[in-house]
C-alpha positions, -999 to +999 in steps of 0.1 A: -856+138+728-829+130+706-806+106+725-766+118+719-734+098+722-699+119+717-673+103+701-637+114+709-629+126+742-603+153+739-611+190+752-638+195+724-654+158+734-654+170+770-671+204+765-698+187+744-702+164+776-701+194+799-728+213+770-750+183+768-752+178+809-762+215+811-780+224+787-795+263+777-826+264+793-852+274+765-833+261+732-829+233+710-802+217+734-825+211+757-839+181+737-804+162+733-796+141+760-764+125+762-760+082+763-727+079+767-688+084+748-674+066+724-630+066+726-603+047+715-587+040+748-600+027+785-619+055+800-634+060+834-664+082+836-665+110+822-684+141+842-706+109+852-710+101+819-699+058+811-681+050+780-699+025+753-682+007+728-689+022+689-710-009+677-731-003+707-735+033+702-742+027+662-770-002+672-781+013+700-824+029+691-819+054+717-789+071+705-807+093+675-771+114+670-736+114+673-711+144+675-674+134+662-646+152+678-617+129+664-590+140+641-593+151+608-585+115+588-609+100+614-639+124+604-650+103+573-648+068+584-670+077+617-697+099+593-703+071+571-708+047+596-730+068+616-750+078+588-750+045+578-766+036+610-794+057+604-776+085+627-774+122+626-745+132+628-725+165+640-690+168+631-661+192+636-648+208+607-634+199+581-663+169+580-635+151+551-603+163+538-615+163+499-646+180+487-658+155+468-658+129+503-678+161+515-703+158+486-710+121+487-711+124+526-739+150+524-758+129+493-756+097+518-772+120+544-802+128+525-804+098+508-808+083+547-830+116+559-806+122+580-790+159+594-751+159+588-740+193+605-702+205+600-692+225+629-677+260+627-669+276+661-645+302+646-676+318+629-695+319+662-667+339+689-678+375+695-652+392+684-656+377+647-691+386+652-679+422+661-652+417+626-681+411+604-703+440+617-672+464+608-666+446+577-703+448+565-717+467+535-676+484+526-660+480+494-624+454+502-598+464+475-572+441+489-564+421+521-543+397+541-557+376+568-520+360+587-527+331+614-493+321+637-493+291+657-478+260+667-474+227+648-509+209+633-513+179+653-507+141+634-540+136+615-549+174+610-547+168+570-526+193+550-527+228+556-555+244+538-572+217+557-561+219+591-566+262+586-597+256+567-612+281+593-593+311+581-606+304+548-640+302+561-640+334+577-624+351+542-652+339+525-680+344+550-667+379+546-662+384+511-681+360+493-667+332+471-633+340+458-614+327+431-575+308+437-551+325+414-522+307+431-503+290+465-471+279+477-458+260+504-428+266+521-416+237+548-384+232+568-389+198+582-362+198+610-373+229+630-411+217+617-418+254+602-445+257+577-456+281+557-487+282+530-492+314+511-527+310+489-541+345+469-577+345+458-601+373+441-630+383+450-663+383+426-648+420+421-616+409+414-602+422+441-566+404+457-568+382+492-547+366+511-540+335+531-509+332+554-503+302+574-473+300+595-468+277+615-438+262+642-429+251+677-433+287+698-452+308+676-482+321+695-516+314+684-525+350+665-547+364+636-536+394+621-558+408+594-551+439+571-584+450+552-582+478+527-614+495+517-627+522+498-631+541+533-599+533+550-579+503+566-591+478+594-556+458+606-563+447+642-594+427+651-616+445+672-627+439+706-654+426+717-675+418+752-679+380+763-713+370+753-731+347+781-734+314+755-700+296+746-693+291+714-700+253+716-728+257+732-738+278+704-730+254+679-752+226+697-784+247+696-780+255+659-775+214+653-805+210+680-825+235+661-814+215+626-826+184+645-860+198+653-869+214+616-864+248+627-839+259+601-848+273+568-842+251+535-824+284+521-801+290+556-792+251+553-786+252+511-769+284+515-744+266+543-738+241+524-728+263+494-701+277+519-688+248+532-684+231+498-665+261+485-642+261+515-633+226+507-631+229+469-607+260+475-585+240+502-584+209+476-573+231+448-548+245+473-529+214+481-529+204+443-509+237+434-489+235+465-484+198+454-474+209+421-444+237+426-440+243+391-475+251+386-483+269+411-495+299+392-528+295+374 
């Protein structure tokens, strides 16, 4: 059994508390049990579940693994230590807001022999699961992924950070791409946002990141796909599957845990998540730099 604290109790900190109390029967969850919570405030109980303080849950020998669901500036500081502690540790994404943080993060982790999972719950919801069946073995010659929404939360990172899951799924679709440019437009009184990043594909073909966000816009992803066999610009439907996405995530860290993921699925993770952070770094550097935003 791999004893579990959470750390951060916001909605995601609570499901994981929820995940870890009932877990699948049958999987690699089932051999996490939780210890207790880590937060920054006074807490009662939790789900029946008593808040620790972090020195205790870093010292503790029957807490094996953490999972972090602070905010993005937080991720890094709590990883290290964690690691440090001789911890596994599962994080939500983005695990640091630089890809080199990400790389020396991952080098402390297997320097320690320890697993360091980055979370990615927008991968795992059926209807992206449905996306990436349609999306499968055609030919893209150009596309636009748009995500609306309200204002990132204080601590979120910049933008390509804080929407570092819309690049995710544009290059869990299409492979790594390229950034040929990105631009930033902000108006700080009506707290609007907008960052526009293009990309190319292996094949040179032209993507598109739009992030838009301010106060009312509703939380949407519009996509427009063009392939050699016609357009997808809606995401399709898809039926509820019986397993959450969280508690999804928490078997494939349980299995990770347990040796039961391959070398190649782990290196070739890794590969992705590194690429997403390099691309959201280079990003904010053009974004950053308005008068050389074209490369």
């Amino acid at each position: 059994m791999f004893g579990t604290v959470i750390v951060g109790i916001g909605i995601a900190g609570r499901v994981r508390i929820r995940d870890l109390l009932s877990p699948l029967p049958s999987s690699a969850s089932e051999k996490m049990s939780i210890k207790g919570f880590v937060s920054r405030r006074t807490l009662d109980n939790q789900q029946g579940v008593k808040q620790i303080t972090l020195e205790e849950a870093l010292n503790r020998e029957d807490i094996q693994a953490a999972i972090i669901c602070t905010e993005n500036i937080t991720h890094e500081e709590y990883i290290r230590k964690f690691l440090d502690a001789g911890k596994h540790v599962c994080v939500e994404y983005p695990m640091s807001l630089s890809v080199a943080v990400a790389r020396e993060l991952w080098d402390l982790a297997d320097k320690k022999g320890k697993i360091l999972h980055e979370e990615h719950i927008e991968i795992l919801t059926a209807d992206y699961k449905q996306l990436k069946k349609e999306v499968s073995g055609k030919e893209i010659l150009e596309g636009t992924l748009h995500f609306t929404g309200g204002p990132f939360q204080p601590g979120f990172g910049f933008a390509s950070f804080g929407g570092i899951a819309r690049l995710t799924w544009l290059v869990d679709l299409f492979g790594e791409l390229t950034l040929t440019a990105a631009e930033m437009e902000e108006q700080e009184e009506s707290k609007y946002m907008k960052l526009t990043a293009r990309f190319l594909t292996k094949e040179k073909r032209p993507l598109t990141w739009i992030e838009e966000r301010a106060p009312g816009l509703g939380r949407v992803k519009n996509i427009n796909f063009r392939f050699d066999s016609g357009t997808l610009d809606h995401i399709p439907n898809a039926p509820k599957e019986p397993v959450g996405i969280f508690m999804q995530d928490l078997n494939w860290f349980g299995e990770k845990l347990l040796g039961q993921v391959l070398s190649e699925q782990l290196q070739a993770e890794r590969r992705r998540i590194l690429h997403c952070l390099e691309l959201a770094d280079r990003i904010k550097e053009l974004c950053q730099k308005p008068a050389q935003n074209n490369l």
